[in-house]
C-alpha positions as CSV (number, residue, x, y, z in Angstrom):
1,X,-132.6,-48.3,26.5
2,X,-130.4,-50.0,29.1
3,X,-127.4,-49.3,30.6
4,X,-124.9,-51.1,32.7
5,X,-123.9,-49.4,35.5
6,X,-121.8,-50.1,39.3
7,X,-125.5,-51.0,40.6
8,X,-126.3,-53.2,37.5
9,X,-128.7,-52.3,35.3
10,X,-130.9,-49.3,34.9
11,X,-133.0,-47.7,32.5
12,X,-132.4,-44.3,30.7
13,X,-135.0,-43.5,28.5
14,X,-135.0,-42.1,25.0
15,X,-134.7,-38.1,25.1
16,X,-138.3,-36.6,23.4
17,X,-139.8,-35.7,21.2
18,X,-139.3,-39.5,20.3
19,X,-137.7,-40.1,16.6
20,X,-140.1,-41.6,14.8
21,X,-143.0,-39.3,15.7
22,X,-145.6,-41.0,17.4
23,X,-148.6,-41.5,14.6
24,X,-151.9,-41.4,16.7
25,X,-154.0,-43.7,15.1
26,X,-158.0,-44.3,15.7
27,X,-157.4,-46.6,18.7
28,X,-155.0,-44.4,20.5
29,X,-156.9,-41.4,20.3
30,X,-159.9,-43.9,21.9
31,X,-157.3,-44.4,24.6
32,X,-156.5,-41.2,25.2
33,X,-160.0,-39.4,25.5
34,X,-160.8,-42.4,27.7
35,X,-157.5,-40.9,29.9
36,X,-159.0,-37.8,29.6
37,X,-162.5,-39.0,31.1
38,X,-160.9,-40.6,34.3
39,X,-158.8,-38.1,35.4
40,X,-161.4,-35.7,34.7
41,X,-163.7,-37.9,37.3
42,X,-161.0,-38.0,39.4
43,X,-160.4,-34.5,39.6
44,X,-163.8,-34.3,40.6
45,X,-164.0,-36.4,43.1
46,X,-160.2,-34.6,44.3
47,X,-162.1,-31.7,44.9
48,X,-165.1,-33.2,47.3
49,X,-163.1,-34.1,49.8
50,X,-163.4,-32.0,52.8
51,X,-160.0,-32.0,53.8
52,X,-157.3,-32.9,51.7
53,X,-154.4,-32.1,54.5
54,X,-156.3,-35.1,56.7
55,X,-156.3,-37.2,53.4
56,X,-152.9,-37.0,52.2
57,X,-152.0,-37.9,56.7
58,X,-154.0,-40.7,56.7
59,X,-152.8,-42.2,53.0
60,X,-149.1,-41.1,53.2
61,X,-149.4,-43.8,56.8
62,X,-151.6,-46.3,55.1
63,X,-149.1,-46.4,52.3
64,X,-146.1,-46.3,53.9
65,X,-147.9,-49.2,56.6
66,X,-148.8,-51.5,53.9
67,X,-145.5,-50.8,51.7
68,X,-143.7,-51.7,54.7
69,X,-145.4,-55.1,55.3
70,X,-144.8,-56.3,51.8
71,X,-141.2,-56.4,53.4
72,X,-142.1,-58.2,56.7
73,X,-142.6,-55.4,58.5
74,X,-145.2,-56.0,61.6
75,X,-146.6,-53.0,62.8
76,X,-150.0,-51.5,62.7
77,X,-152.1,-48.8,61.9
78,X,-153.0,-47.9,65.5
79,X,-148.8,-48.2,66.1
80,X,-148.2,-45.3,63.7
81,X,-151.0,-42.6,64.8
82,X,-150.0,-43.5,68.3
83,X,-149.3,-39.7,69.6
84,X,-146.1,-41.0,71.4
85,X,-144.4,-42.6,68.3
86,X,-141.5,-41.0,69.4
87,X,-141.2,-43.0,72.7
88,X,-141.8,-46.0,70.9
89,X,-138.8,-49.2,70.8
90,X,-140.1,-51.3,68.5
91,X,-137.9,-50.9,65.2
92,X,-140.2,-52.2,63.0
93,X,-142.7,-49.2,63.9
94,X,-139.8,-47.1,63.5
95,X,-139.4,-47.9,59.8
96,X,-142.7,-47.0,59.2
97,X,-142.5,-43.7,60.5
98,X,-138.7,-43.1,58.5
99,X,-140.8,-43.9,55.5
100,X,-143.6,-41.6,56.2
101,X,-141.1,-38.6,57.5
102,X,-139.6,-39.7,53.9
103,X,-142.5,-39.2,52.0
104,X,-143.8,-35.8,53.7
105,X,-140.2,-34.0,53.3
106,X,-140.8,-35.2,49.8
107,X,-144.5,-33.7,49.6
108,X,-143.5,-30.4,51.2
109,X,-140.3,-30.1,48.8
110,X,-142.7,-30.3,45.6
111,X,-144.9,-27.6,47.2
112,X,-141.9,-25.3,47.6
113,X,-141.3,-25.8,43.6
C-alpha cells in the first residue's frame, strides 16, 4: 500500500494477520526450515565470539565508515578510532562519528526496552 504524503511517497503496510491467510505450501515451508537453519548457524557462531561489546565497536564504525563513503564521504578507518576524534577538523570525519554516536544511542535505547 502507498500513500502520498508532504515528503512524497511512502509505504504503510497492510495491518496482520494478512486477509487472505497466507496458505503455506510445500515450497514455502522448504524456505522456511532453510530460514530456520541459518539463523540457527548464526546464532552459533553469535555465541563464539569472545567479545561481543568489541564486535558491535568495531562493526557499528566499519558500517557507519563504509555507509558514509557511498555518499562521498573521505575518511578512514584509522580517522575514526583515532582516540582524539574530538580534536579533529575535518567534517567529513565528523559525519562519521555523528553516524556512529547515532547508531549506539540507538543500540543502548533497545537494551533499555
Amino acid at each position: 500500500m502507498v500513500y502520498h504524503s508532504f515528503y512524497g511517497l511512502t509505504f504503510k503496510p497492510s495491518p496482520l494477520p494478512p486477509t487472505p491467510a497466507i496458505e503455506i505450501d510445500h515450497d514455502m515451508l522448504q524456505k522456511l526450515v532453510e530460514a530456520n537453519k541459518k539463523i540457527a548457524l548464526l546464532e552459533g557462531l553469535s555465541s563464539r565470539i569472545p567479545n561481543t561489546d568489541l564486535f558491535v565497536f568495531m562493526y557499528v564504525r566499519k558500517e557507519a565508515l563504509m555507509s558514509s563513503q557511498i555518499e562521498g564521504t573521505q575518511c578512514t578507518l584509522d580517522d575514526i578510532l583515532n582516540p582524539l576524534i574530538d580534536l579533529n577538523a575535518n567534517q567529513d570525519v565528523s559525519d562519521v562519528v555523528n553516524y556512529i554516536k547515532a547508531t549506539e544511542f540507538a543500540i543502548n535505547r533497545l537494551n533499555h526496552y
